[in-house]
C-alpha positions as CSV (number, residue, x, y, z in Angstrom):
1,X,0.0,0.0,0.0
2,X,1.4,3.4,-0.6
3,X,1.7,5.6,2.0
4,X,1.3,10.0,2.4
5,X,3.6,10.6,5.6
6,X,4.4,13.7,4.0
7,X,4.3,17.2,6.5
8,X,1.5,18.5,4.6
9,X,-1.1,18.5,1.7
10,X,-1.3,14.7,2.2
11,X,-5.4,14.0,2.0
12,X,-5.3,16.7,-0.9
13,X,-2.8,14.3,-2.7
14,X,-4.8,11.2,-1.9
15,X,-7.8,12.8,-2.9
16,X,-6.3,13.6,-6.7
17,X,-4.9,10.4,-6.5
18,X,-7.7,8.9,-5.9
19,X,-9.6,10.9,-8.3
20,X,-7.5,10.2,-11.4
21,X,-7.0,6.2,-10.6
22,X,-11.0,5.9,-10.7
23,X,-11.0,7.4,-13.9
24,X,-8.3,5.4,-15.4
25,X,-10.4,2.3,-14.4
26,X,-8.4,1.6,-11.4
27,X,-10.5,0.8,-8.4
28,X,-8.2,-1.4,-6.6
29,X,-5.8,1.1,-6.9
30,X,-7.4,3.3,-5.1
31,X,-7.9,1.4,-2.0
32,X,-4.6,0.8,-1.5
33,X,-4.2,4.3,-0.9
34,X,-3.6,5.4,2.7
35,X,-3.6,8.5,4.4
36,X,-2.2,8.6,7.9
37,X,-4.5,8.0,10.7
38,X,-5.8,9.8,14.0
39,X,-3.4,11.2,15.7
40,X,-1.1,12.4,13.1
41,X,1.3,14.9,13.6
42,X,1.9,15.2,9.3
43,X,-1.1,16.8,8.1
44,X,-2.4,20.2,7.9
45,X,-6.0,20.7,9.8
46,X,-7.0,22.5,6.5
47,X,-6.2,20.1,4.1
48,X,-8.1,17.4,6.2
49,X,-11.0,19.3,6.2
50,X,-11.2,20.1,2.6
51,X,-9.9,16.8,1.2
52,X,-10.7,14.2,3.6
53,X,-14.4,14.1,2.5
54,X,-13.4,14.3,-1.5
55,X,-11.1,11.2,-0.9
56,X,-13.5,9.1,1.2
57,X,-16.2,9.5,-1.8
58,X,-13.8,8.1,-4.0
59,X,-13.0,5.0,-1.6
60,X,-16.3,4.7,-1.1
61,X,-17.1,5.1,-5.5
62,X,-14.0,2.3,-5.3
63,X,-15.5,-0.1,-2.8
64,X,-19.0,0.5,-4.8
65,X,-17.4,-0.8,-7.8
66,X,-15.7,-3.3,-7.0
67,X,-18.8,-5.1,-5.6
68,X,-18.1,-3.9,-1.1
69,X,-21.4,-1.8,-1.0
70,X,-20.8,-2.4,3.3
71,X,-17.8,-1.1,3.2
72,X,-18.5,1.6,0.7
73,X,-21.6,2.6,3.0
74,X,-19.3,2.7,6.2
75,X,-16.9,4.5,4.3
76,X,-20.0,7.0,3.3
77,X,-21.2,7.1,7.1
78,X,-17.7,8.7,7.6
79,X,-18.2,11.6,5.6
80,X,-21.9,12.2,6.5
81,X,-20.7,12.4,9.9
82,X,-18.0,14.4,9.7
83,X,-20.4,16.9,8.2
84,X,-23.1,16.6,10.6
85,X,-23.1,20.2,11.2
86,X,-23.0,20.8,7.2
87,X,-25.2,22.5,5.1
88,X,-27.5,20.4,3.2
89,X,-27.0,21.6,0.0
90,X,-23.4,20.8,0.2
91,X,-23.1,19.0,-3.3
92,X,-20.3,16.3,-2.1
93,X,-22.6,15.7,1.6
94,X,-25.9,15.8,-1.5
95,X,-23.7,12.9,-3.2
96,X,-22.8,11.3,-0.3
97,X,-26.3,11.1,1.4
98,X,-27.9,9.7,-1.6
99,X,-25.2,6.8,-2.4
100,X,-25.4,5.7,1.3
101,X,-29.3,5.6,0.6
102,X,-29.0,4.2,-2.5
103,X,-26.1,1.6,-1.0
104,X,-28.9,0.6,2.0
105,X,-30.9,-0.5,-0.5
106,X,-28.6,-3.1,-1.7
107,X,-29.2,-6.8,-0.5
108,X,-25.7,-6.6,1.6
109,X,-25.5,-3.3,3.4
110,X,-26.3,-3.5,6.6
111,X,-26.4,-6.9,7.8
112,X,-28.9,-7.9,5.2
113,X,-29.1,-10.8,3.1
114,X,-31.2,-11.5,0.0
C-alpha cells in the first residue's frame, strides 16, 4: 500500500490520486491508498478538512465498484458524519447522502441478506 507521511497536503494528494486512478479504471488502486490515521502529527488541519471528505467519496465510489457496498456505505457514514453540522446543500454531503441511501438498498449493506 502506498503511503502519504508527508508534512502536509497529504489528504489533498490522496484525494487527486484517488480521483485520477478511478478514472483510469483503477479501483483497486485506489484502496490501496492510505492516508495517515488519527493522531497524526503530518497533516495540515485544513487540508483534512477540505480533502478528507473528496477522498473518502472516491474510496467509497471504489469499494462500490468493485462489488463492497458495506464497506462503501461505512466508508459513506464517515463523511456524512464528519459533516453533521454541514449544510445540506453541500453538493459532495448531497452525493454522499444519496449513495449511502442508494447503498442501504442493496441486499448486503447492513447486515442484510437476499
Amino acid at each position: 500500500a502506498q503511503s502519504w507521511n508527508a508534512p502536509a497536503w497529504v489528504w489533498s494528494r490522496a484525494a487527486f490520486t484517488s480521483e485520477m486512478l478511478l478514472a483510469d479504471g483503477r479501483p483497486g488502486d485506489v484502496l490501496a491508498i492510505q492516508a495517515p490515521t488519527l493522531p497524526c502529527r503530518c497533516r495540515d488541519p485544513v487540508d483534512y478538512a477540505a480533502s478528507y471528505p473528496s477522498f473518502a467519496l472516491y474510496r467509497a465510489r471504489a469499494m462500490e465498484q468493485l462489488g463492497r457496498p458495506g464497506d462503501a456505505a461505512r466508508e459513506l457514514d464517515g463523511v456524512i458524519a464528519f459533516w453533521k453540522e454541514a449544510d445540506d446543500d453541500l453538493p459532495l454531503l448531497v452525493e454522499a447522502k444519496a449513495m449511502r441511501a442508494r447503498l442501504a438498498r442493496s441486499a448486503f449493506v447492513d447486515g442484510a441478506r437476499p
